[in-house]
mmJSON file of the N, C-alpha and C atoms, coordinates in Angstrom:
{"data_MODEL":{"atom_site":{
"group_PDB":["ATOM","ATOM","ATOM","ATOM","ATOM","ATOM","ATOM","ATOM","ATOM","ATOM","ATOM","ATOM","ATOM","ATOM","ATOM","ATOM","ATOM","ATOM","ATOM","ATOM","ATOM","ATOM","ATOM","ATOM","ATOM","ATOM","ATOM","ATOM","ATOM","ATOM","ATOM","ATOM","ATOM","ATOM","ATOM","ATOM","ATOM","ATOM","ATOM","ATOM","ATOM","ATOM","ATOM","ATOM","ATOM","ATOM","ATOM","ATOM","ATOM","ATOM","ATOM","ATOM","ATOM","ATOM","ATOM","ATOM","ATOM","ATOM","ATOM","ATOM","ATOM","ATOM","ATOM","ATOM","ATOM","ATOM","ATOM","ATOM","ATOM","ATOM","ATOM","ATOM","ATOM","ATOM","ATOM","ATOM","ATOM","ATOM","ATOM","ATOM","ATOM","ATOM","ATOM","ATOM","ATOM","ATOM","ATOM","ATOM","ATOM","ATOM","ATOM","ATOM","ATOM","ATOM","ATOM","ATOM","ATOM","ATOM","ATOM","ATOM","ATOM","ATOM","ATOM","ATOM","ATOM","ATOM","ATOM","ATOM","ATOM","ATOM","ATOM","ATOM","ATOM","ATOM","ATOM","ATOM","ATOM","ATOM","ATOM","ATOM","ATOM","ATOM","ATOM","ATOM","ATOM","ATOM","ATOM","ATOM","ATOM","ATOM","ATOM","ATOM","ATOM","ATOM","ATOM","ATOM","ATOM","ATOM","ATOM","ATOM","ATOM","ATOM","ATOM","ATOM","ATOM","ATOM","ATOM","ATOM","ATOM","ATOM","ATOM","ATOM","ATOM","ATOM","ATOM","ATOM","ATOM","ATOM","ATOM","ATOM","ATOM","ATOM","ATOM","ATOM","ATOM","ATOM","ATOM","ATOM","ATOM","ATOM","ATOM","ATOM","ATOM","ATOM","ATOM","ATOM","ATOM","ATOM","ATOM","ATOM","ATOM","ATOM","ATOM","ATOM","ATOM","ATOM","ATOM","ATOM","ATOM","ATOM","ATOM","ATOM","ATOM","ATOM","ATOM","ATOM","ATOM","ATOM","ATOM","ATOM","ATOM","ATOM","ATOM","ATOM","ATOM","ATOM","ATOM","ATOM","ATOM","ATOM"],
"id":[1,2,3,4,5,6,7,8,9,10,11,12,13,14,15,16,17,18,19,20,21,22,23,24,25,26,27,28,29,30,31,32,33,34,35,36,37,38,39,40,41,42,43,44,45,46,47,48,49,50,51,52,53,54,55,56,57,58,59,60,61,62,63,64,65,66,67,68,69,70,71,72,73,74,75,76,77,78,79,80,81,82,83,84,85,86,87,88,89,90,91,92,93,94,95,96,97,98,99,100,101,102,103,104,105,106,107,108,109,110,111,112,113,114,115,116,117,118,119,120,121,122,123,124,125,126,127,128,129,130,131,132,133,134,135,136,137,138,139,140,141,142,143,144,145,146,147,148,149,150,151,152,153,154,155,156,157,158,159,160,161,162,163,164,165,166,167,168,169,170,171,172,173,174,175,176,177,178,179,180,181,182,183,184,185,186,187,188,189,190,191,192,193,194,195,196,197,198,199,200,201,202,203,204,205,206,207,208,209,210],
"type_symbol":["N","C","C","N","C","C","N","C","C","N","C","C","N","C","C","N","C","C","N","C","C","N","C","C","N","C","C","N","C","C","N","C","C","N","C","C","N","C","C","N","C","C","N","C","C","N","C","C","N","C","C","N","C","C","N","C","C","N","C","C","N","C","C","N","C","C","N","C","C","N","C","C","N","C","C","N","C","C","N","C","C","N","C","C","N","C","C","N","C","C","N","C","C","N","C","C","N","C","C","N","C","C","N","C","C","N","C","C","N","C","C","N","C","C","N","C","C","N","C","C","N","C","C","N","C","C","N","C","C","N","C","C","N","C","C","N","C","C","N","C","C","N","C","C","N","C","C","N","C","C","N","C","C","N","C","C","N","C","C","N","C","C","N","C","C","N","C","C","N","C","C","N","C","C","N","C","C","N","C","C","N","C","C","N","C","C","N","C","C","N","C","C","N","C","C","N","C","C","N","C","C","N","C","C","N","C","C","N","C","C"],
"label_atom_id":["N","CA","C","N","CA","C","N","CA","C","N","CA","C","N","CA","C","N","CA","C","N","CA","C","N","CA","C","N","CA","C","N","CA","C","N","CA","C","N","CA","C","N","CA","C","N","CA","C","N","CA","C","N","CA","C","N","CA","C","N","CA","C","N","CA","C","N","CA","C","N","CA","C","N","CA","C","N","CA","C","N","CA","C","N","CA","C","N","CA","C","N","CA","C","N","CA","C","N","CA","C","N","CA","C","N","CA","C","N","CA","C","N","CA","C","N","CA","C","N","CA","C","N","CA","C","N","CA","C","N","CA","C","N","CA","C","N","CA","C","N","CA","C","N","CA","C","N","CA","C","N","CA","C","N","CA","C","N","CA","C","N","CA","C","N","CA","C","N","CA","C","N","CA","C","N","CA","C","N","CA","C","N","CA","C","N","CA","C","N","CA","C","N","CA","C","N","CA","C","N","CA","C","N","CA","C","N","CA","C","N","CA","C","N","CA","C","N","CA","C","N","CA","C","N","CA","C","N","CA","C","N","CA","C","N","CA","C","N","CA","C","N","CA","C"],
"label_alt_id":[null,null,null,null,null,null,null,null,null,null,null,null,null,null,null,null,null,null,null,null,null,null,null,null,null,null,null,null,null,null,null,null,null,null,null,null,null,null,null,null,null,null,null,null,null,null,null,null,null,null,null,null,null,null,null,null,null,null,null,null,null,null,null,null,null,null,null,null,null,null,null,null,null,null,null,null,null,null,null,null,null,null,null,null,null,null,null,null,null,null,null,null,null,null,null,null,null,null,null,null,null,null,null,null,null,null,null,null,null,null,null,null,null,null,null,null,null,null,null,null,null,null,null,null,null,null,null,null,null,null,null,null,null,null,null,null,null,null,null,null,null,null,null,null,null,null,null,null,null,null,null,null,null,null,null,null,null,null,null,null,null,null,null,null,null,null,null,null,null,null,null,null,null,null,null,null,null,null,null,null,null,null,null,null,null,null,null,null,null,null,null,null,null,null,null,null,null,null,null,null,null,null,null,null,null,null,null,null,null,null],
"label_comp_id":["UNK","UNK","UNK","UNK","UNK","UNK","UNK","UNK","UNK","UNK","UNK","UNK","UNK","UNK","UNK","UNK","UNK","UNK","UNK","UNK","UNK","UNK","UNK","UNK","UNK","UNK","UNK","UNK","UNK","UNK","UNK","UNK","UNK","UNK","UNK","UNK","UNK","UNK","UNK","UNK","UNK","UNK","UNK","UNK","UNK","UNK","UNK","UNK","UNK","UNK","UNK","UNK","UNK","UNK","UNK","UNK","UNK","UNK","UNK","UNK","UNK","UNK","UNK","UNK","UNK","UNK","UNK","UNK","UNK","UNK","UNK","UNK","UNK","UNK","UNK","UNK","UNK","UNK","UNK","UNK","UNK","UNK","UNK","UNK","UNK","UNK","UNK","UNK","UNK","UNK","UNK","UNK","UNK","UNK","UNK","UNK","UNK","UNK","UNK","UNK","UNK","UNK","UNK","UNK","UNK","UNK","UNK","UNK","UNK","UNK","UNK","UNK","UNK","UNK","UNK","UNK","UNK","UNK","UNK","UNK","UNK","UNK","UNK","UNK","UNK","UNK","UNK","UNK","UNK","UNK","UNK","UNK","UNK","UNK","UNK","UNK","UNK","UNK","UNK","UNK","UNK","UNK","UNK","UNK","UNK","UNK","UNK","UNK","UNK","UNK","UNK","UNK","UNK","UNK","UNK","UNK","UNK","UNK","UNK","UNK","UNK","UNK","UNK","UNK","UNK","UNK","UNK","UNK","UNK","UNK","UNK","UNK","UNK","UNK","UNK","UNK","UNK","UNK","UNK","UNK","UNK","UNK","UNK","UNK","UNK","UNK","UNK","UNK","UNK","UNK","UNK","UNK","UNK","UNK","UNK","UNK","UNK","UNK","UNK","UNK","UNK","UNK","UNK","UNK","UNK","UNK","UNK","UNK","UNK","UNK"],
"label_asym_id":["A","A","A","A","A","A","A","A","A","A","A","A","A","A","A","A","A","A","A","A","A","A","A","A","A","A","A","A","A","A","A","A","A","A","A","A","A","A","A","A","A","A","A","A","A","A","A","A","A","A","A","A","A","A","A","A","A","A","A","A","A","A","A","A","A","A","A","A","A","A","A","A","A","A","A","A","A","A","A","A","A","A","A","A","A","A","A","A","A","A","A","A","A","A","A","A","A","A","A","A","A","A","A","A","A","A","A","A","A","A","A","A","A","A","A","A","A","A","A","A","A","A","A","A","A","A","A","A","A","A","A","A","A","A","A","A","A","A","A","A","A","A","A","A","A","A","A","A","A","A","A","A","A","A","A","A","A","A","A","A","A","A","A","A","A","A","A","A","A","A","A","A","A","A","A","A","A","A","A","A","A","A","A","A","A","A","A","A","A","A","A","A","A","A","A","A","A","A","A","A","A","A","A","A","A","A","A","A","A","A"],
"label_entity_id":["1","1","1","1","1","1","1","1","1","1","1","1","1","1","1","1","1","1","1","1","1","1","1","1","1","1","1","1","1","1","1","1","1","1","1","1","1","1","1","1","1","1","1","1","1","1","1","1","1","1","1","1","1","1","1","1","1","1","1","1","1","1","1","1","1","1","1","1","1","1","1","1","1","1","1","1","1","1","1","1","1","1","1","1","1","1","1","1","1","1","1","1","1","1","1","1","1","1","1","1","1","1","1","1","1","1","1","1","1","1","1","1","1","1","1","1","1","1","1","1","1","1","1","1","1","1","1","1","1","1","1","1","1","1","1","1","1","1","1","1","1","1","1","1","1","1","1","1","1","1","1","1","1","1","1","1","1","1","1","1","1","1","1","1","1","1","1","1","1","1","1","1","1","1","1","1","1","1","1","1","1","1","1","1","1","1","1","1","1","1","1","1","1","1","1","1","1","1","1","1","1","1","1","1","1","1","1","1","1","1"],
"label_seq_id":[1,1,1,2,2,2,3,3,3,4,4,4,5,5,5,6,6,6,7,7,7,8,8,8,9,9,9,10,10,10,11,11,11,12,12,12,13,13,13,14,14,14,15,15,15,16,16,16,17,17,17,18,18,18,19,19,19,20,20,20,21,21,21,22,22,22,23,23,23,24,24,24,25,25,25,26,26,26,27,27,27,28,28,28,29,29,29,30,30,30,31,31,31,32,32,32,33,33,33,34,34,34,35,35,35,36,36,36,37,37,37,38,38,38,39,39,39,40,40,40,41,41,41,42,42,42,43,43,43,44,44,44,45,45,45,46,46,46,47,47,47,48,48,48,49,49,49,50,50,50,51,51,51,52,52,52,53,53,53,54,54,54,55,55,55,56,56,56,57,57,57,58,58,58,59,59,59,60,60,60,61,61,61,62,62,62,63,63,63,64,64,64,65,65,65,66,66,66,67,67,67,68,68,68,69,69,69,70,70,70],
"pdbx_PDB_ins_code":[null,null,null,null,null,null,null,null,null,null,null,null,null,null,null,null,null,null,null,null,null,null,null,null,null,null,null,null,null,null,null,null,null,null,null,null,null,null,null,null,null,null,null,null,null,null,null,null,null,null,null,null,null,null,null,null,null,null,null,null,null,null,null,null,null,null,null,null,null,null,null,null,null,null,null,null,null,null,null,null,null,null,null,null,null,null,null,null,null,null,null,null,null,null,null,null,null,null,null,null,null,null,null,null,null,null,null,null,null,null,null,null,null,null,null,null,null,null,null,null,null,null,null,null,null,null,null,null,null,null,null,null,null,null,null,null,null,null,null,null,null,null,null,null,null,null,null,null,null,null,null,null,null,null,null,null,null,null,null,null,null,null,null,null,null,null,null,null,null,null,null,null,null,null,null,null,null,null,null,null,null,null,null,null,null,null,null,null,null,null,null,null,null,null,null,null,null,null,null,null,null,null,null,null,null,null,null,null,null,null],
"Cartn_x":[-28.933,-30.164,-31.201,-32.664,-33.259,-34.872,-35.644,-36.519,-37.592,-38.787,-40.351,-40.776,-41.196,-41.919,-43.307,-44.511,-45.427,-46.341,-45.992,-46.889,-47.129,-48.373,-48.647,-49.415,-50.283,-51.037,-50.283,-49.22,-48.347,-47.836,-47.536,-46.855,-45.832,-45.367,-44.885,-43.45,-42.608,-41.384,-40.191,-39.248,-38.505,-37.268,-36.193,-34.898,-33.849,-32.876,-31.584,-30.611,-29.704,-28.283,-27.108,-26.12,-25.774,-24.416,-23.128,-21.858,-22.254,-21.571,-21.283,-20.754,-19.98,-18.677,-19.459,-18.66,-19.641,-19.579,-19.05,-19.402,-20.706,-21.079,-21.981,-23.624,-22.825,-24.004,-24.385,-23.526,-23.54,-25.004,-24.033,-25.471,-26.421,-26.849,-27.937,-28.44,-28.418,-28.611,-29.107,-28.514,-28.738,-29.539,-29.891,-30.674,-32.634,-32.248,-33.583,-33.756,-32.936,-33.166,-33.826,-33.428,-34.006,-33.724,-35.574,-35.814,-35.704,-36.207,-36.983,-35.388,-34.421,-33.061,-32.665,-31.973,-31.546,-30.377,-29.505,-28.165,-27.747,-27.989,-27.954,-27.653,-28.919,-28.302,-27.193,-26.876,-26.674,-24.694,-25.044,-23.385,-23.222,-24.052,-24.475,-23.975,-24.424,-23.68,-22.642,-21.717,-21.138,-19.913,-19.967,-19.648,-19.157,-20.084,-20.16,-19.111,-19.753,-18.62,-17.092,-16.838,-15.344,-14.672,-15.648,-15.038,-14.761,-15.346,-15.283,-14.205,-14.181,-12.888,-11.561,-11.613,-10.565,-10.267,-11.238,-11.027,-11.258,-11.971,-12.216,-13.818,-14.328,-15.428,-15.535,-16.779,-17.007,-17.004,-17.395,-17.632,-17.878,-19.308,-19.757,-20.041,-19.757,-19.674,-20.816,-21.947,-22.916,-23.278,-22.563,-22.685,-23.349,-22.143,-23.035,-24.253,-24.456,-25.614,-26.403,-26.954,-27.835,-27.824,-26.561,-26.771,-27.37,-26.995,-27.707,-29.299,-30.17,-31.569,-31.908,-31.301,-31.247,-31.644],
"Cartn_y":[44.13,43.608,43.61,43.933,43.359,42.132,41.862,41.038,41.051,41.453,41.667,40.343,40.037,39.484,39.392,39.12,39.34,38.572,37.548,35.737,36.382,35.701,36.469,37.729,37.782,38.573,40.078,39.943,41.046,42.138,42.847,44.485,43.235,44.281,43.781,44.052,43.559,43.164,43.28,44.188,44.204,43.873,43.314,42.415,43.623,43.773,44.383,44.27,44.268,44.09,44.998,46.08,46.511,46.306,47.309,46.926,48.222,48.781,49.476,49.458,50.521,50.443,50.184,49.745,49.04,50.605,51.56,52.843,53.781,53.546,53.895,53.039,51.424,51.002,51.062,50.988,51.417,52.76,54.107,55.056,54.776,53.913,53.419,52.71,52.087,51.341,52.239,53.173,54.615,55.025,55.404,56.53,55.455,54.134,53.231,52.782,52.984,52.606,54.278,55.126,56.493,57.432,56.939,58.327,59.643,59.87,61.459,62.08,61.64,62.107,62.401,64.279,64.642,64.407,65.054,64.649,65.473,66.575,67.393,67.074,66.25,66.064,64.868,64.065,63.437,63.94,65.106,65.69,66.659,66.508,67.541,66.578,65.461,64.592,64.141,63.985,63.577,64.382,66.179,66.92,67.156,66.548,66.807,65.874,64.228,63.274,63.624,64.044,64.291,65.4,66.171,67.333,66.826,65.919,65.033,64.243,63.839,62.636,63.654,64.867,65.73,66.483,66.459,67.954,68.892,69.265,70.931,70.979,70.179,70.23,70.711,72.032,72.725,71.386,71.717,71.271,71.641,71.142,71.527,70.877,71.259,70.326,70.461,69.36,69.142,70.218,71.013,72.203,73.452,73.76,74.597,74.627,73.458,73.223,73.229,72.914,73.073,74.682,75.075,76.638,77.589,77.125,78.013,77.944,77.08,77.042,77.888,78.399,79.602,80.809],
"Cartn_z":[-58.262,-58.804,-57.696,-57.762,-57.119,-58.013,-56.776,-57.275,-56.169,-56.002,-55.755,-55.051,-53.831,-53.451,-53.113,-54.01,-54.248,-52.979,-52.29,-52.178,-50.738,-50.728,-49.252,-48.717,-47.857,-47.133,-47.152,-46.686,-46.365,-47.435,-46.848,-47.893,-48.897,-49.568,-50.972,-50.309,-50.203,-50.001,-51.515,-51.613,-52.08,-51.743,-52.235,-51.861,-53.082,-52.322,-53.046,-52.598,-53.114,-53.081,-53.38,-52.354,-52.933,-51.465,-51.78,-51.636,-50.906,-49.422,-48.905,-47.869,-47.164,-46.435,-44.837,-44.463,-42.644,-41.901,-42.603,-41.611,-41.943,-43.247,-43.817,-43.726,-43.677,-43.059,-41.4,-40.479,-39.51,-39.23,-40.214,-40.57,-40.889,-41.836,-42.034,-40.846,-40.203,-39.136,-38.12,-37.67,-36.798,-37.279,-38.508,-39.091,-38.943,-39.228,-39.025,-37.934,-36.591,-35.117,-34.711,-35.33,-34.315,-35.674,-36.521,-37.226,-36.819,-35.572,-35.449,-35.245,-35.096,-35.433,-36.25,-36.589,-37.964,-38.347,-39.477,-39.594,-38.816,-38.722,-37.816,-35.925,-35.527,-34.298,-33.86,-35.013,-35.199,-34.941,-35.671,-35.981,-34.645,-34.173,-32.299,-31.194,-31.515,-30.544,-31.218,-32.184,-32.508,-31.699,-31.355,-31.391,-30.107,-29.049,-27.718,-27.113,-27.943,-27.575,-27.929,-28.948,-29.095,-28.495,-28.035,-27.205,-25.66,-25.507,-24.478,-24.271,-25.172,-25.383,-25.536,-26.13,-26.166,-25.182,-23.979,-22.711,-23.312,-24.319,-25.07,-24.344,-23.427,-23.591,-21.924,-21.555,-20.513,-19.363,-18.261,-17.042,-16.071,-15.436,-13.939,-13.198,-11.637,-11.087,-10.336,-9.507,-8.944,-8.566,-7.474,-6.977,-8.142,-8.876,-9.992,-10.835,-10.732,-11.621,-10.45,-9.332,-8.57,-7.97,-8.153,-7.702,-8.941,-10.333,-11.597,-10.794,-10.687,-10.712,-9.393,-8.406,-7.646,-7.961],
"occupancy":[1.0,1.0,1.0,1.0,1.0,1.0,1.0,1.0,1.0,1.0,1.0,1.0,1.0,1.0,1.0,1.0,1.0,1.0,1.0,1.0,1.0,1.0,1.0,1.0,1.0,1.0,1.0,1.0,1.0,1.0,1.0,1.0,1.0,1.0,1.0,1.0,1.0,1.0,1.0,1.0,1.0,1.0,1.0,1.0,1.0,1.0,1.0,1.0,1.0,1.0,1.0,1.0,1.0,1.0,1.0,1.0,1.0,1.0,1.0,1.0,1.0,1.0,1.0,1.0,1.0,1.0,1.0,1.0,1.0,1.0,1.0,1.0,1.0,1.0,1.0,1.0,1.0,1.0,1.0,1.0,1.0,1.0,1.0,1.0,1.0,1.0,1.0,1.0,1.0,1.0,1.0,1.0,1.0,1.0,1.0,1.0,1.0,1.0,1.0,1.0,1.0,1.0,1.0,1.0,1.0,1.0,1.0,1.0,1.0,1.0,1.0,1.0,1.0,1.0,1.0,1.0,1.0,1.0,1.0,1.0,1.0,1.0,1.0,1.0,1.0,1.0,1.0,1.0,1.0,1.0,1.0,1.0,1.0,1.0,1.0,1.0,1.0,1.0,1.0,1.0,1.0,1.0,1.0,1.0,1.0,1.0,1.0,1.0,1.0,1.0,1.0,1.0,1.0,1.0,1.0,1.0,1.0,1.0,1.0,1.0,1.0,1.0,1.0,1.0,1.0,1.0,1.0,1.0,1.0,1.0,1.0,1.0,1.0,1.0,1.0,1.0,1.0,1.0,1.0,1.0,1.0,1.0,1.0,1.0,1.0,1.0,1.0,1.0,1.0,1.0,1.0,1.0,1.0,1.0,1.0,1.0,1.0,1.0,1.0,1.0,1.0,1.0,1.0,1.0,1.0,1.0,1.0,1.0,1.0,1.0],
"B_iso_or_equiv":[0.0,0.0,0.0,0.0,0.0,0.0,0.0,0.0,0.0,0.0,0.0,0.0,0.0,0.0,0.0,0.0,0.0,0.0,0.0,0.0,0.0,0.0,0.0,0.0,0.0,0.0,0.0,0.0,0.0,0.0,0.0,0.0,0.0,0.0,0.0,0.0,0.0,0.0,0.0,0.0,0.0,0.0,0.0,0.0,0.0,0.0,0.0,0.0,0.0,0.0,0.0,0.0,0.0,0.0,0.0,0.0,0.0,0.0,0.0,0.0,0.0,0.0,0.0,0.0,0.0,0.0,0.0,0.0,0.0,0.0,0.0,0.0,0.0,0.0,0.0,0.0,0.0,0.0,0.0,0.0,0.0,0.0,0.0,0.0,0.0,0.0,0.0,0.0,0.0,0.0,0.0,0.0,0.0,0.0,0.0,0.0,0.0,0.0,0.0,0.0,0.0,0.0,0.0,0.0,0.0,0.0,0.0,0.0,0.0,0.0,0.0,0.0,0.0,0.0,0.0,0.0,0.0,0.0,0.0,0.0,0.0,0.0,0.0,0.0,0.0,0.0,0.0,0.0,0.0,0.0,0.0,0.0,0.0,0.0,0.0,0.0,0.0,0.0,0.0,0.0,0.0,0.0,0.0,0.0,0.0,0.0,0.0,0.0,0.0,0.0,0.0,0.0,0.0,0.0,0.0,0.0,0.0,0.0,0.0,0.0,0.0,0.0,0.0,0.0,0.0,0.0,0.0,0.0,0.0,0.0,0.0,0.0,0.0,0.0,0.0,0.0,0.0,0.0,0.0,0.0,0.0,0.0,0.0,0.0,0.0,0.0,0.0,0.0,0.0,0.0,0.0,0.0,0.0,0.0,0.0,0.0,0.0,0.0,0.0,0.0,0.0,0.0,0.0,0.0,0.0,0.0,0.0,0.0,0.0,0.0],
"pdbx_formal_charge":[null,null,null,null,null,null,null,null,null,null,null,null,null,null,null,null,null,null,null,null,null,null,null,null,null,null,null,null,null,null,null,null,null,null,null,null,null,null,null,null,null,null,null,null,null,null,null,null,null,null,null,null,null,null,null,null,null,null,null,null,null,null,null,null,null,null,null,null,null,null,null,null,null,null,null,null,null,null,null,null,null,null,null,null,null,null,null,null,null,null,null,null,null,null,null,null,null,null,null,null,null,null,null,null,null,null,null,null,null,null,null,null,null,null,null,null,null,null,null,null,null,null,null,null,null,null,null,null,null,null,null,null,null,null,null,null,null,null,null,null,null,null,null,null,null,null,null,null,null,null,null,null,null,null,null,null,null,null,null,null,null,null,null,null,null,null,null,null,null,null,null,null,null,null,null,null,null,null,null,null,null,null,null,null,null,null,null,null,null,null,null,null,null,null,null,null,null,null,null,null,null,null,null,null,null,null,null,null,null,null],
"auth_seq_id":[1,1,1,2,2,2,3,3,3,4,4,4,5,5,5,6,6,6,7,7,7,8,8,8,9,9,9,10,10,10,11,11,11,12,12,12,13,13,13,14,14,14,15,15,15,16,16,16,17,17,17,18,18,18,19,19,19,20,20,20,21,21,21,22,22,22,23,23,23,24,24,24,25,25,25,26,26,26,27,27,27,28,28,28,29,29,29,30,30,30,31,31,31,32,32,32,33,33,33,34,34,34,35,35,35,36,36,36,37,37,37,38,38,38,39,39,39,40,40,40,41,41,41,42,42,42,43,43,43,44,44,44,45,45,45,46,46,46,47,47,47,48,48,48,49,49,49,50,50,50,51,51,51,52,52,52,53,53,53,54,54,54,55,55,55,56,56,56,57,57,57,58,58,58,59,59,59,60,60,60,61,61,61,62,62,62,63,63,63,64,64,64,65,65,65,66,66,66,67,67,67,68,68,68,69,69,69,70,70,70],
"auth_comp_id":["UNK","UNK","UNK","UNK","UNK","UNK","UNK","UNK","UNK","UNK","UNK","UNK","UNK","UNK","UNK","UNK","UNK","UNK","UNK","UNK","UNK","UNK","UNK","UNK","UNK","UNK","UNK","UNK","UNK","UNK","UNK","UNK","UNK","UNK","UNK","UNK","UNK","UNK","UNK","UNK","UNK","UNK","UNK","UNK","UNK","UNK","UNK","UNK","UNK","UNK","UNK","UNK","UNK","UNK","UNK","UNK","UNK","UNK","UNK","UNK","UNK","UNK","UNK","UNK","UNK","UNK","UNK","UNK","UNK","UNK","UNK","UNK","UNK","UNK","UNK","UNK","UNK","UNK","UNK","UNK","UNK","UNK","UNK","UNK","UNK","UNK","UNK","UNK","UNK","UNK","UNK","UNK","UNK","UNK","UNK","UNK","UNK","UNK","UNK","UNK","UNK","UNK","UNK","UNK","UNK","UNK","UNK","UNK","UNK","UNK","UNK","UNK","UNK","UNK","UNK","UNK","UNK","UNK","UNK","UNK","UNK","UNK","UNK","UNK","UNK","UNK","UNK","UNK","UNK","UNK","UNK","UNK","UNK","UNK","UNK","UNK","UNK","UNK","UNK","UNK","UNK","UNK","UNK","UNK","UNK","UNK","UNK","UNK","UNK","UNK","UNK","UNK","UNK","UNK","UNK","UNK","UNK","UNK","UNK","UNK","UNK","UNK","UNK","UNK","UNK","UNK","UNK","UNK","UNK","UNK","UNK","UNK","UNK","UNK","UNK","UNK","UNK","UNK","UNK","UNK","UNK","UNK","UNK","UNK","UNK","UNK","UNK","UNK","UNK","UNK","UNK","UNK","UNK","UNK","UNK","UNK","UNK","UNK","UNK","UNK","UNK","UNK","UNK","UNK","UNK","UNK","UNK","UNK","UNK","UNK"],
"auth_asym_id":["A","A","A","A","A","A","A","A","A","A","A","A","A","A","A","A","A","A","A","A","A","A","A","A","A","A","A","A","A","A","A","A","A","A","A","A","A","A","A","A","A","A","A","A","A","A","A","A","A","A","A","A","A","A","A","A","A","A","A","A","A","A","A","A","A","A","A","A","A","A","A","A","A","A","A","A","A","A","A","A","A","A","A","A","A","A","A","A","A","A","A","A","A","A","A","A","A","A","A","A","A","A","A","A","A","A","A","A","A","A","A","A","A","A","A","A","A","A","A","A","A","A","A","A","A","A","A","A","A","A","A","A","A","A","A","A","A","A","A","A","A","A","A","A","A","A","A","A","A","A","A","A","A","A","A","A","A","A","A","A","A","A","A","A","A","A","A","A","A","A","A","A","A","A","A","A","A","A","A","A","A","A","A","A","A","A","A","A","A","A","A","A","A","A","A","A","A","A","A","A","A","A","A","A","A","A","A","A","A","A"],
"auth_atom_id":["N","CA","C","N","CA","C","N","CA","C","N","CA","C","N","CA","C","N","CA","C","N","CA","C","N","CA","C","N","CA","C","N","CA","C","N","CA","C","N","CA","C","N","CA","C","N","CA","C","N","CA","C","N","CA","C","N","CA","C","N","CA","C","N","CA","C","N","CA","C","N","CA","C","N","CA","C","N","CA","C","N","CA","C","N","CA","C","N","CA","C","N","CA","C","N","CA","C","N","CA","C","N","CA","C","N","CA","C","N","CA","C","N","CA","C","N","CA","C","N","CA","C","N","CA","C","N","CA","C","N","CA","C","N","CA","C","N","CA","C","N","CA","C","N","CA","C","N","CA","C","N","CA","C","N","CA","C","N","CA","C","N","CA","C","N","CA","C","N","CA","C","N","CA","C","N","CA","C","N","CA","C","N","CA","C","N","CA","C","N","CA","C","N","CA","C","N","CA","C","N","CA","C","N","CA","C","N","CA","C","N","CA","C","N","CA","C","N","CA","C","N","CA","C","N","CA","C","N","CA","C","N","CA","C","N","CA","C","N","CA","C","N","CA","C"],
"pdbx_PDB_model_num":[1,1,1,1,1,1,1,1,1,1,1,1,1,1,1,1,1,1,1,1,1,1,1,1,1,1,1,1,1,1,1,1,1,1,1,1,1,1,1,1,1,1,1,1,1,1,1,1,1,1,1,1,1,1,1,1,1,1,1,1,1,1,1,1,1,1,1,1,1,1,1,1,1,1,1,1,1,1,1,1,1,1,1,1,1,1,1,1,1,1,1,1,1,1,1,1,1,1,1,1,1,1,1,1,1,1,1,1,1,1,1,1,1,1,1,1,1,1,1,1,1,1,1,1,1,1,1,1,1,1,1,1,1,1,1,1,1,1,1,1,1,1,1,1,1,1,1,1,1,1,1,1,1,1,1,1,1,1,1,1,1,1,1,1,1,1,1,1,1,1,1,1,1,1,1,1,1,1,1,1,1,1,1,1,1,1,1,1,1,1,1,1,1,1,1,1,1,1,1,1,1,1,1,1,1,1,1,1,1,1]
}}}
């Protein structure tokens, strides 16, 4: 259900109520802390971290990366 809050100076305020899983709101939560983020990069880092957490993921060490810009 919802119900309209009219009273007051301010934007019009709507109230709702609905049932969803804490991983989904979680997303929601992400998705309204950092719009300019797509699902997309979203599933980019998702991607990087677990390759991370798995060792599938490249590595360089100080040295290389200061020698690429050479």
């Amino acid at each position: 259900m919802s119900n309209t809050d009219t009273t007051g100076d301010g934007p019009e305020k709507t109230n709702i109520n609905i049932r969803v899983t804490e991983t989904f709101l979680e997303d929601i939560d992400d998705a309204v802390r950092h719009p300019d983020l797509t699902r997309e990069s979203w599933k980019e880092i998702a991607a990087v971290e677990h390759a991370r957490r798995t060792g599938e993921s490249e590595t360089f060490s100080r040295e290389e990366i200061l020698d690429d810009d050479e």
